[in-house]
N, C-alpha and C positions, 0 to 999 in steps of 0.2 A: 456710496460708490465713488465719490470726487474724493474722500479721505484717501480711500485706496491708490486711485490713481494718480493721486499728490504722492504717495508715502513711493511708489513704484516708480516716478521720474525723475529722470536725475537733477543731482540739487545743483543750484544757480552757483555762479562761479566765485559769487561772494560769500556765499556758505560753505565753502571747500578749506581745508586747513593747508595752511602755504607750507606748514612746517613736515609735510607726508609727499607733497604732491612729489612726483620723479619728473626732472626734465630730462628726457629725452631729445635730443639730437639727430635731425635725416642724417643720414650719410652722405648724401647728394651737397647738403650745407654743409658741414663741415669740408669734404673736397676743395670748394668754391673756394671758403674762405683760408687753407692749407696753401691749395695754389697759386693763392694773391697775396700771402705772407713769402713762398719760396720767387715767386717773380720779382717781389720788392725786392728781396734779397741776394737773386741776379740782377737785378738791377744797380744797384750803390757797390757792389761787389766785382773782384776780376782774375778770383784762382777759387778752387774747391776750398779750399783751407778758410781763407776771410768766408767764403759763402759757409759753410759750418758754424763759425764763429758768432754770425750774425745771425744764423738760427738759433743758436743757443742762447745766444743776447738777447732774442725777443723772445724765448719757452723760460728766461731765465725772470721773468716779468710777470709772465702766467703762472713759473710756480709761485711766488710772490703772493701772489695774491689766494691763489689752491685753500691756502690755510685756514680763511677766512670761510671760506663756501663748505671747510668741512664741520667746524667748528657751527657752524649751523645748522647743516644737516643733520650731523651723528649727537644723538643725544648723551651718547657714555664716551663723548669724545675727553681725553684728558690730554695732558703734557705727556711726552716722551721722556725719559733723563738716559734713555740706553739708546747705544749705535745700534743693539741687535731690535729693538721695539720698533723705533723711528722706521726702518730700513720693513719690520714685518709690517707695519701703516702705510708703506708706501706701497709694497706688492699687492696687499686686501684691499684694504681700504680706498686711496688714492687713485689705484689703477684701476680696479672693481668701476672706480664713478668717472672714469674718463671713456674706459676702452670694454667695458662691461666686460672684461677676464682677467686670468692675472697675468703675470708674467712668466715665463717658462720653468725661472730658476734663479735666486737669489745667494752668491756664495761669497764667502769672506775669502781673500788674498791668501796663498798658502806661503806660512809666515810672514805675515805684514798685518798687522792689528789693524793695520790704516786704510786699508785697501777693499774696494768690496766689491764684485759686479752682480750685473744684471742683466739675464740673458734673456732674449724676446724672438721666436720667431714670427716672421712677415709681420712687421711692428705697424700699427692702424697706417700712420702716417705714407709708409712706403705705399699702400693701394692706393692713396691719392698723387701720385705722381708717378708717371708712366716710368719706368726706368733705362737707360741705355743700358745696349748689350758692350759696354765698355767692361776690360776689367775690373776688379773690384778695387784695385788703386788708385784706381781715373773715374770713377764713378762718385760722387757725394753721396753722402747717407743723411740724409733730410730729416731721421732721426731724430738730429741732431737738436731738433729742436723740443723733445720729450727729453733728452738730457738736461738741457736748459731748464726744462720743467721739473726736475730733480732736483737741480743744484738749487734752484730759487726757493723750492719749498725748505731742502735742508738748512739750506741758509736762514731762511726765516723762523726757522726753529732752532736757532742755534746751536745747527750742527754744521761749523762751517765746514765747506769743501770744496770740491774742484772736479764736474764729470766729464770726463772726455765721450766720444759716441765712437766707435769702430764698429765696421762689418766681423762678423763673427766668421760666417759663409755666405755662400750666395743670395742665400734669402732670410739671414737671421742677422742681429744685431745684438754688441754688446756696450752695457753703459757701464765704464770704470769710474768709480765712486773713490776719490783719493780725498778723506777727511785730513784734517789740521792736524796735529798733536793736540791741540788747543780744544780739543772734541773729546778726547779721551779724557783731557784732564778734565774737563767739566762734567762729563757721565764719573770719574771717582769722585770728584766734590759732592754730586749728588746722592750718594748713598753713604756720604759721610753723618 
């Protein structure tokens, strides 16, 4: 009978495999801590434009690091060598273990190789920050700091780039993904 109810209770936290477990995040905690990244950065900051910059400069540090935590988690994680591979890692996979969905819409630049966006509507970030009823030109998109979180991954993977964050509409965002030349020629090198 004690077999039983050993074999029926859950196992002790040091018999749990780290490599399965899912971390999970309150939403309540993430908020706090979103809040106290965009207050620092009214803080040190004194037009929209520097406060965007400075979000993207500290999401541009998280993605930095992104790479690392996925490369652990996913077991059939490999190398990217394509702009369109890296760019489908980042809508599944990436976004999947940040924001548990994906993104709206993924689309290449019409004619521009180099160019790609990424369209999100009510993006996680914006429910953590009340928004003014300002225009949408006088309003920040705090966004700006999942941009950051793009660029630093692509970056880290050697796909250099550059994401800017704009308002799409009212309640949607867009992240433009402007890679190097120096991207393409590394994705032909690699399938040479």
């Amino acid at each position: 009978m004690q077999e039983k109810f050993i074999e029926n209770s859950k196992l002790a936290i040091f018999e749990k495999s780290i490599g399965k477990t899912r971390y999970d995040i309150q939403f309540d905690t993430l908020a706090l801590l979103f809040c106290a990244i965009v207050n620092y950065a009214k803080s040190v900051t004194s037009s929209i434009d520097l406060l965007q910059e400075k979000l993207t400069k500290i999401g541009n540090t998280t993605g930095k690091h992104l790479i690392d935590v996925l490369v652990w988690r996913e077991k059939s994680f490999k190398k990217e060598n394509n702009i369109a591979d890296i760019l489908n890692l980042i809508s599944s996979t990436l976004w999947k273990s940040l924001f548990q969905k994906k993104p709206d819409s993924v689309e290449q630049g019409s004619g521009d190789e180099l160019t790609y966006y990424i369209f999100e509507s009510k993006p996680f970030i914006t429910k953590c920050i009340p928004l003014s009823t300002d225009p949408l030109e006088n309003r920040p998109n705090c966004a700006a700091y999942i941009g950051g979180i793009i660029e630093g991954f692509l970056n880290s993977t050697n796909f250099t780039c550059t994401v800017k964050t704009q308002w799409h509409n009212e309640n949607s965002t867009v992240y433009i993904i402007k890679f190097n030349p120096s991207a393409i020629k590394n994705q032909a090198h690699n399938y040479m």
